[in-house]
C-alpha positions as CSV (number, residue, x, y, z in Angstrom):
1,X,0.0,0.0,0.0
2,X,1.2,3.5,-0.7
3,X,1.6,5.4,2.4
4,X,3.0,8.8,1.2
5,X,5.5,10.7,-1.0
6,X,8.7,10.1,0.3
7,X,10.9,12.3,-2.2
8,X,10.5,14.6,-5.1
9,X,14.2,14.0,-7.1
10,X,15.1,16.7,-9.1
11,X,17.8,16.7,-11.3
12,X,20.5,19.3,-11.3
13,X,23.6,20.0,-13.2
14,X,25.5,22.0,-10.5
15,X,24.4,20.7,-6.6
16,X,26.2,23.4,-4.9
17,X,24.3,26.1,-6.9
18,X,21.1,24.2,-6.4
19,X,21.5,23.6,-2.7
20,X,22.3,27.7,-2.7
21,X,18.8,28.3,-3.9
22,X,16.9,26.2,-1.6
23,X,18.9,28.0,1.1
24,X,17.8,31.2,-0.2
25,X,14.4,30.5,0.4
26,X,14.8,29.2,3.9
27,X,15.2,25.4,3.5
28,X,18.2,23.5,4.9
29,X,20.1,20.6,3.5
30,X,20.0,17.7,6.1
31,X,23.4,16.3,4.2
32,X,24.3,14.5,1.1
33,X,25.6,10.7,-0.2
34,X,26.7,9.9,-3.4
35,X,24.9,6.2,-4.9
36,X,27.4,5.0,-6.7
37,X,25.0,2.0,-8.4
38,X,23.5,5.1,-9.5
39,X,26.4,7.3,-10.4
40,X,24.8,10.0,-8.4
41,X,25.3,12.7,-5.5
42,X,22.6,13.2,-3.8
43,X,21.3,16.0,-1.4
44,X,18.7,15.9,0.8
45,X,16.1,19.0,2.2
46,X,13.6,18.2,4.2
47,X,10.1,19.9,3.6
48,X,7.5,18.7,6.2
49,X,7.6,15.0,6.0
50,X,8.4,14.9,2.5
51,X,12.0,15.5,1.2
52,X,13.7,17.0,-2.2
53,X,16.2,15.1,-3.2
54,X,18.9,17.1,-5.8
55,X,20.7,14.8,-8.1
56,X,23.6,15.5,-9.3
57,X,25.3,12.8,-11.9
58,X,29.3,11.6,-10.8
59,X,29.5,10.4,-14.5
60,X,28.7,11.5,-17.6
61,X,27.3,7.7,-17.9
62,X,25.0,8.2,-15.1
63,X,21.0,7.8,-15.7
64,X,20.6,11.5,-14.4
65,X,23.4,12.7,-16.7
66,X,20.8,11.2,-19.6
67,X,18.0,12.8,-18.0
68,X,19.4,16.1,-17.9
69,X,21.2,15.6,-21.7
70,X,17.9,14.7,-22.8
71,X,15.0,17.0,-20.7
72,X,17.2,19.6,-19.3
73,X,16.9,20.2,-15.1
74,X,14.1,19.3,-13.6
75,X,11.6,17.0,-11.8
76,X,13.2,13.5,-12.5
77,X,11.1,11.4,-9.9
78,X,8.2,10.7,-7.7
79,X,8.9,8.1,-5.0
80,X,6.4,6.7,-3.0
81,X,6.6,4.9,0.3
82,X,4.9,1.6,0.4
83,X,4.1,-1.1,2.8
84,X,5.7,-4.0,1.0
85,X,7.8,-3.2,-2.0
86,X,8.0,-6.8,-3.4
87,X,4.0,-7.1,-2.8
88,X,3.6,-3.7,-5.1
89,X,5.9,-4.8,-7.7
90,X,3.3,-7.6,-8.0
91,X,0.9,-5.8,-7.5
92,X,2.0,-3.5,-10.9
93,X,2.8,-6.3,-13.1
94,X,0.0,-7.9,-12.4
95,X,-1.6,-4.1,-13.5
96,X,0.3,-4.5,-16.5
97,X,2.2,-1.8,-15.3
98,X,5.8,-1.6,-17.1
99,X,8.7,-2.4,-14.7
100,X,12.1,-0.8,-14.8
101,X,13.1,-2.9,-11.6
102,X,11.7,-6.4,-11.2
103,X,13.4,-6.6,-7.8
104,X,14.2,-4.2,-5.2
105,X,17.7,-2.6,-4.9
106,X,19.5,-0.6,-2.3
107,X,19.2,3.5,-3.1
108,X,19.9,6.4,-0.7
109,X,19.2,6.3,2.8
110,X,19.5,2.6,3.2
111,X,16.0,2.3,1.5
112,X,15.2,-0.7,-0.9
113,X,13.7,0.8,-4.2
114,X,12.5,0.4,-7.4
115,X,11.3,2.2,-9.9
116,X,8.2,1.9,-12.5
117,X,8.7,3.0,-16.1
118,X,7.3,6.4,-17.4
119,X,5.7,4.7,-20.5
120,X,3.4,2.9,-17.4
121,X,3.0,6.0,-15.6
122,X,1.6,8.4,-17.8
123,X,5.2,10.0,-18.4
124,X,6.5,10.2,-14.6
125,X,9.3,8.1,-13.8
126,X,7.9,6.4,-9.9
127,X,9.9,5.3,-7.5
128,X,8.7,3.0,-4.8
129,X,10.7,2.9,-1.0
130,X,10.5,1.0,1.5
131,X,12.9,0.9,4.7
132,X,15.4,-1.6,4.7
133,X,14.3,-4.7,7.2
């Protein structure tokens, strides 16, 4: 079941810069962690009980690197959490809701995710998180 939005992740070209502009307008970075499965860096604000989560590609190789080479800067992701990610995975396929993960991985903050693809989404990449057990 889907609990809440966990994370908007937007992509950004320059984090530093981007992290200066959410401090302008009175937000504060909790920290940051790069995901190297992901070739990313990765900071976090908190907004209420939802976060932003700037990423910022470590390689030109990187799926955000694409994304922004592609779309420019932006809103890259939705993530949801959820109960029991393997149980919504199902859940989706058995939707016939396109997969871009058919098993759950490890992502920032110790989180198991997965993501749905955009084609399956109406054009929003989803991400689906659930706490490490």
């Amino acid at each position: 079941m889907v609990k809440k939005i966990n994370h908007i992740g937007i992509a950004v070209k320059d984090l530093d810069q981007a992290i200066e502009f959410y401090e302008k307008i009175g937000l504060k970075v909790e920290g940051t962690e790069v995901v190297e499965s992901q070739k990313v860096k990765v900071a976090f604000i908190p907004v209420g009980d939802t976060r932003i989560e700037l990423l910022a590609a470590t390689s030109e190789d990187s799926p955000i690197a694409k994304f922004i080479e592609k779309k420019g800067e932006g809103i890259q992701h939705l993530a949801f959490d959820v109960d029991n990610l393997e149980k919504e995975l199902a859940k989706a396929q058995e939707n016939d809701i396109r997969l871009i993960d058919k098993e759950p991985r490890l992502g920032a903050h110790n989180m198991q995710i997965a993501f749905l693809h955009p084609k399956s989404t109406n054009g929003v990449l989803v991400e689906y998180c659930q706490k490490k057990r």
